[in-house]
N, C-alpha and C positions, 0 to 999 in steps of 0.2 A: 517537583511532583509530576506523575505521569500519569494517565490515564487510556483505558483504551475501547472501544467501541468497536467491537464484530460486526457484521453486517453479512448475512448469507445470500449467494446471488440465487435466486429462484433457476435459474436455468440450469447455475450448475450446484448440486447439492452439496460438496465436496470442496467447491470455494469460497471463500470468505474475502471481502473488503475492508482492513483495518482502517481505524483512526485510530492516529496516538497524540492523543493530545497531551502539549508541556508547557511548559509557564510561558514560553517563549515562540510558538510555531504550533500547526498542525503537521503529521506527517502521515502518508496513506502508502500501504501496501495492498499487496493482492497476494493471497495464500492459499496451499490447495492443503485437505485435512484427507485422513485415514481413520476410518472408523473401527476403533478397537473390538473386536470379536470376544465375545463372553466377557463382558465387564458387564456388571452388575447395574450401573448407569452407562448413559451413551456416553463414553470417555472418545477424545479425540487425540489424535497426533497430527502435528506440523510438518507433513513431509517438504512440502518447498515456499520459498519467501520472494517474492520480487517487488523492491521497493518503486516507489513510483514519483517520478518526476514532471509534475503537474505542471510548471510553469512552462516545460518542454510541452509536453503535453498539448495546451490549451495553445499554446503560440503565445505566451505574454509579452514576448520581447525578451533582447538580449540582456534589457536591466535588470530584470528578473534573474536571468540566468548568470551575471555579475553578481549580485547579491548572492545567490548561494554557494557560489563559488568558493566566499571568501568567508563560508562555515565550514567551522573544524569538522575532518572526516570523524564519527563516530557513529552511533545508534542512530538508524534508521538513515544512513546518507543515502540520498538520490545516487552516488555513481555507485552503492555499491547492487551489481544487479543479478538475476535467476540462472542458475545453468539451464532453467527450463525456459519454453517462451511461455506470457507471460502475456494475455486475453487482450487485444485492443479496447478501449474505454472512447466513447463519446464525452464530446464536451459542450458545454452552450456556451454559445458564443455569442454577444450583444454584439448588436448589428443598430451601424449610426453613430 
């Protein structure tokens, strides 16, 4: 089962922060949308996708980056990434 949660960044009206949630992991993108002209509802399209690779990301360590290594390439993989660039993201980070 798959789930997913939009999320629209206030700054940028046009991006969106996925969660995909799966029986097994989370997985988060950053996507920029086109808003369809004269459609009766605000309909959107998906002009580009850039998957995100959070344990690079945050610095979790190399274990981390071991462990997903050794997930089959498919939906939503971390190496596959944007021809576009693709918003830098802060992280917290515990401290101690």
């Amino acid at each position: 089962m798959r789930s997913l949660l939009y999320i629209q960044l206030i700054p940028f009206p046009t991006h969106y922060l996925v969660l995909v949630v799966t029986d097994t992991d989370f997985r988060y993108a950053l996507i920029s949308v086109k808003i369809v002209p004269d459609s009766m509802y605000q309909s959107l399209v998906m002009e580009d996708i850039g998957w995100l690779d959070v344990e690079r990301i945050c610095g979790r360590g190399r274990e981390a980056r071991t462990q997903n290594a050794a997930r089959e390439p498919g939906f939503g993989s971390p190496g596959v990434e944007s021809s576009k660039l693709v918003p830098q993201i802060g992280c917290k980070r515990d401290v101690g």
